[in-house]
C-alpha positions as CSV (number, residue, x, y, z in Angstrom):
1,X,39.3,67.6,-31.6
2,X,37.0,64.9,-29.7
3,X,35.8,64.7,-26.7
4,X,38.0,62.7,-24.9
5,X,39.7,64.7,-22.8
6,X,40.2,65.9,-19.1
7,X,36.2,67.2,-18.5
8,X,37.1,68.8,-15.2
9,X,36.8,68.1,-11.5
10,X,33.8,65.8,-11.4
11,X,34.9,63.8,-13.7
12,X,38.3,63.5,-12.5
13,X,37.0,62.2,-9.4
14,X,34.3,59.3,-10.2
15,X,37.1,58.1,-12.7
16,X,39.9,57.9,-10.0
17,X,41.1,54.6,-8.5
18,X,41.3,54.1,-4.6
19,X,45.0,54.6,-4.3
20,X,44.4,58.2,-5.8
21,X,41.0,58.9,-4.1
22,X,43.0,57.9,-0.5
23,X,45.8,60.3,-1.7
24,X,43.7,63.1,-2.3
25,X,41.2,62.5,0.6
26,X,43.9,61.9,3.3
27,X,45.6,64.3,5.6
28,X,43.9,67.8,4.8
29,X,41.8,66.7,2.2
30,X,41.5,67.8,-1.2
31,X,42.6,71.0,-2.3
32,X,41.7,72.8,-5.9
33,X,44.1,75.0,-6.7
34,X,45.8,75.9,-9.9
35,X,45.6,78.2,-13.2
36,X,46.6,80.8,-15.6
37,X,46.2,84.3,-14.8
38,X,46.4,87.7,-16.0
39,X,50.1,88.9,-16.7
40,X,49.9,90.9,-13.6
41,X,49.7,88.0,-11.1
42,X,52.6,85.6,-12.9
43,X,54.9,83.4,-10.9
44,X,54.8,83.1,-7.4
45,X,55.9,84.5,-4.0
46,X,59.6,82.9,-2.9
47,X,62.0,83.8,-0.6
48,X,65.7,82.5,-1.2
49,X,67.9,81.0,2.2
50,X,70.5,79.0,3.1
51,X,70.2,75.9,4.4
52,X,72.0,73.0,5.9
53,X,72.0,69.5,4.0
54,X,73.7,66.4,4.2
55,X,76.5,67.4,1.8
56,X,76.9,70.9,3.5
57,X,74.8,73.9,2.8
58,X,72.8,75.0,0.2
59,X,70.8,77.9,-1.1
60,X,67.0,76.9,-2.2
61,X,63.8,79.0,-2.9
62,X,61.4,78.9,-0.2
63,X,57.6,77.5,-0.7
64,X,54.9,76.9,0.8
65,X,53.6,73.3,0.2
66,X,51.8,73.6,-3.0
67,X,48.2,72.0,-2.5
68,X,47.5,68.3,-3.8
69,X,45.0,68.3,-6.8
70,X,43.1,65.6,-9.2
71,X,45.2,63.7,-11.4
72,X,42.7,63.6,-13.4
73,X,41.8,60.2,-15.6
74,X,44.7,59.9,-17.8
75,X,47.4,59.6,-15.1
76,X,49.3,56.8,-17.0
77,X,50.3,55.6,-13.5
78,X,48.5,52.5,-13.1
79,X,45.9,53.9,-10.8
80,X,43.3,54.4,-14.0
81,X,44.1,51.9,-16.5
82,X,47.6,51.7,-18.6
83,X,50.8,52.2,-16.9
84,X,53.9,53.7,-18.5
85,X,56.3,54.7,-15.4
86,X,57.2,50.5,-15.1
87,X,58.4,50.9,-18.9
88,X,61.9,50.9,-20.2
89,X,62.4,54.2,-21.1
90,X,60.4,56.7,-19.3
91,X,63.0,57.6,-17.1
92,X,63.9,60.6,-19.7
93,X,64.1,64.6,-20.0
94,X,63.3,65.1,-23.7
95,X,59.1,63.6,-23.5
96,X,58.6,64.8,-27.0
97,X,58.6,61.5,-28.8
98,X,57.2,58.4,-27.8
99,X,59.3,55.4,-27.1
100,X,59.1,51.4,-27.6
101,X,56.5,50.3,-30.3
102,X,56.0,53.8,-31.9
103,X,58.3,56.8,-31.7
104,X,56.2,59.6,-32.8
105,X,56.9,63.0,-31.9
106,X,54.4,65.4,-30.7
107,X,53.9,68.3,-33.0
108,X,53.7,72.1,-30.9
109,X,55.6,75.3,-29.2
110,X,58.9,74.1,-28.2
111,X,58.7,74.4,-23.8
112,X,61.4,73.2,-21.3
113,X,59.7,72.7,-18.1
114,X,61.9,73.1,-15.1
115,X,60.7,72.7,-11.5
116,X,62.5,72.9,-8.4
117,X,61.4,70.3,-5.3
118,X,62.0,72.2,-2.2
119,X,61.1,70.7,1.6
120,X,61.4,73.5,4.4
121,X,63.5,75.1,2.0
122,X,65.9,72.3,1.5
123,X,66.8,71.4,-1.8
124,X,64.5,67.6,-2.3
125,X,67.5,65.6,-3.5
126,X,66.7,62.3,-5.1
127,X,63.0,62.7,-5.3
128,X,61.2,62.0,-8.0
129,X,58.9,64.3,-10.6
130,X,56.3,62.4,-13.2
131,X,55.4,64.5,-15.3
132,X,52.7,64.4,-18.6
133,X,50.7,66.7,-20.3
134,X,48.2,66.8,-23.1
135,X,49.5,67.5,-26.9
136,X,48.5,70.1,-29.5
137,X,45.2,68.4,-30.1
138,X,44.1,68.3,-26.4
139,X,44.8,64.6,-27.0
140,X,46.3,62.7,-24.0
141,X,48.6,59.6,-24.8
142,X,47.7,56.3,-23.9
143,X,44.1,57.3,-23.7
144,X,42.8,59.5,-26.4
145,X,41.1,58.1,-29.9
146,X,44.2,58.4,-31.9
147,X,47.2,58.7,-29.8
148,X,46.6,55.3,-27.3
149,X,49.4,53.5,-28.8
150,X,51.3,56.8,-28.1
151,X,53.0,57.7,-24.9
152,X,55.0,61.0,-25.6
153,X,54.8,63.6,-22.9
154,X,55.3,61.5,-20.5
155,X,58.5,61.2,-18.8
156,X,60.5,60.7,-15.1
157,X,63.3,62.6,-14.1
158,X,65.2,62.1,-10.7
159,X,66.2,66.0,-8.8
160,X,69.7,67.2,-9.0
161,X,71.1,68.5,-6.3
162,X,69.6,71.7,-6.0
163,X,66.2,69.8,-6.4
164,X,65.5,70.1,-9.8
165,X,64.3,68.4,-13.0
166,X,63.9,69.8,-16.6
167,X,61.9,68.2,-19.3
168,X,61.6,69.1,-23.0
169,X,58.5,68.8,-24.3
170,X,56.0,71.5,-26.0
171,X,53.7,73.6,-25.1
172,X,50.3,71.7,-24.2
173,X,46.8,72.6,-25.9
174,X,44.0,74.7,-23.9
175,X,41.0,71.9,-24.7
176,X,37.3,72.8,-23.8
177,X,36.1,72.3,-20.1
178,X,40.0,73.3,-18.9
179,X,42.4,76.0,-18.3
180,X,45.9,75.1,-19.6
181,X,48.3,73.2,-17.5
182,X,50.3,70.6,-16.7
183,X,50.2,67.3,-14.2
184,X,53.0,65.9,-12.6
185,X,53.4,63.5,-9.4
186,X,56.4,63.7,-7.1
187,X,57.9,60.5,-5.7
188,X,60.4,59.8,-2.8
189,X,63.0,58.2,-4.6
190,X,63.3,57.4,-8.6
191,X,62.7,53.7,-7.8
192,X,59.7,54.3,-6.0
193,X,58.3,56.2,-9.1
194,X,59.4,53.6,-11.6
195,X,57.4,50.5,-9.4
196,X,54.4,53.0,-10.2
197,X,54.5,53.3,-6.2
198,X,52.7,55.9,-3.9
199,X,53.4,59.7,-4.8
200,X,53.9,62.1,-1.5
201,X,52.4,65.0,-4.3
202,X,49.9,64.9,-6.6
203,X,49.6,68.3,-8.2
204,X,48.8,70.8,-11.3
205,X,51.3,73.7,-12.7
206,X,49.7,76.3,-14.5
207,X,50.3,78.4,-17.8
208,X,50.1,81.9,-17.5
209,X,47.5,84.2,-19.6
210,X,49.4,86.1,-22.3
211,X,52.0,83.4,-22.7
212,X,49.0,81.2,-23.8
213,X,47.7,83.9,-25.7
214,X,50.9,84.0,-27.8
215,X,51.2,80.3,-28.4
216,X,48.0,79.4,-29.4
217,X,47.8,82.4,-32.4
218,X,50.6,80.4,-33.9
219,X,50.3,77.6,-35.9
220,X,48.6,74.7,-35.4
221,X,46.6,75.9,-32.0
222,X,43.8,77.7,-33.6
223,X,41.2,75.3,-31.8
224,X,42.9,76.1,-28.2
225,X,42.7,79.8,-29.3
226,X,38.7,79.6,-29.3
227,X,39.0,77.6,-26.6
228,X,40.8,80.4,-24.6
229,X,37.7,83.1,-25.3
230,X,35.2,80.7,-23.8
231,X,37.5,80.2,-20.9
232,X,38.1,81.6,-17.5
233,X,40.0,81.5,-14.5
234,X,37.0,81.9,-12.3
235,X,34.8,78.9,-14.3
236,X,37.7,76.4,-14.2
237,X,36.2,73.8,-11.9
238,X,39.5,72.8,-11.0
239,X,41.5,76.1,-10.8
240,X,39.3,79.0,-9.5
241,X,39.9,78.3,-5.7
242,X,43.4,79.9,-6.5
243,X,46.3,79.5,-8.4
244,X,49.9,81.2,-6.0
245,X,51.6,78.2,-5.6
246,X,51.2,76.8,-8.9
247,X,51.7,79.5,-11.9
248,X,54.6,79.0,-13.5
249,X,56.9,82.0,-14.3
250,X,57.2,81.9,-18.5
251,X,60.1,83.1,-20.6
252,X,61.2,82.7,-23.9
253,X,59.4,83.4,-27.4
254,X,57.7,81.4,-30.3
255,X,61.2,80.0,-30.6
256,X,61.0,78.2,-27.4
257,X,59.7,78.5,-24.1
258,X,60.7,78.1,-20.6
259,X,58.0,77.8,-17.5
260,X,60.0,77.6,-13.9
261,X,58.5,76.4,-10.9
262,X,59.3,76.4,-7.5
263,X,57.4,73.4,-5.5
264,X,56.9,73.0,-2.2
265,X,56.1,69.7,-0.6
């Protein structure tokens, strides 16, 4: 695997544009959150209500707002370098293959994503979720030595009406320096997002523990494995301030995965 990859919170910061480096500086300033933790501590606290929309009422997961965090330097979003989300195609829920000059499909886990945008425990209708990931490899598309004419998991999805969005993709690889996880930016509106325009949200979702233990003695993840013993939740310069808001709950089997999410914003 090279070394081309996410190297943690001091790197994600000196490579950040100023459009991410106001985002994360503004308001309450920047919050490091985020990670996988021991079975014990999966998922996180919600309470369920009912609450009045629009269209009527509607029942939606309360959550705090989860806390803003690096995107780190392979956002794909125009604010470091390439940007896919003004591309025909990444408005999608299946991110497994890339699209336009190469279709590729990223090898891995199978793992449907699902996250649910909530706003004082209102359903966020019409928002927006960008979501990407690194591949087997630790590899990020667009950016790492092999893979830059690549842009699989990556992909835009606009919330339903119960706030949420589901992508397909597989699992991601645990690569030195980092705990396992998952970026994804949350817009006001689907057009906003596909102008590459200013995300309210900025965040991190986290794998839990002895899901990631699972996945990476299977085929193909033998380097994330070793990466796993060297790694902790308290050493992650990104994720040991905490991790509530942002562990995703985990189902499934080798077969296929699900991580669910409740977001606050």
């Amino acid at each position: 695997m090279t070394d081309d990859h996410d190297r943690g919170l001091a790197f994600d910061l000196a490579t950040l544009g100023r459009r991410r480096m106001l985002a994360l500086l503004g308001g309450a300033g920047l919050t490091v959150i985020a990670g996988c933790a021991t079975p014990s501590t999966q998922g996180q606290a919600t309470t369920t209500t009912t609450a009045a929309t629009s269209g009527g009422t509607a029942s939606a997961a309360c959550a705090d707002p989860i806390p803003e965090e690096t995107a780190g330097p392979y956002p794909g979003d125009g604010s470091n370098g390439p940007n896919v989300l003004t591309e025909s195609g990444i408005v999608r829920s299946d991110i497994r293959s890339s699209f336009g000059a190469s279709t590729n499909t990223a090898k891995g886990v199978p793992l449907t994503i699902e996250l649910t945008i909530v706003e004082n425990c209102v359903p966020a209708t019409g928002a927006a979720v960008y979501l990407w990931h690194c591949d087997i490899d630790g590899k990020y598309s667009m950016y790492s030595q092999g893979v830059t004419n690549e842009n699989y998991l990556r992909g835009v999805q606009e919330t339903d009406a119960q706030g949420k969005v589901r992508f397909t993709s597989v699992f991601p690889a645990a690569y030195s320096g980092r705990w396992p996880h998952i970026h994804f930016e949350i817009y006001p509106s689907l057009a906003e997002a596909t102008k590459a325009g200013e995300p309210t949200t900025t965040t991190q979702l986290a794998l839990p523990e002895d899901i990631c233990d699972k996945v990476y003695a299977s085929d193909g993840y033998s380097q994330s494995l070793r990466n796993m013993e060297r790694s902790s939740l308290d050493s992650d310069m990104v994720f040991r301030d905490g991790h509530d808001s942002q562990l995703a709950t985990v189902t499934g089997d080798l077969s296929g995965y699900t991580a669910s999410l409740t977001v606050g914003i």
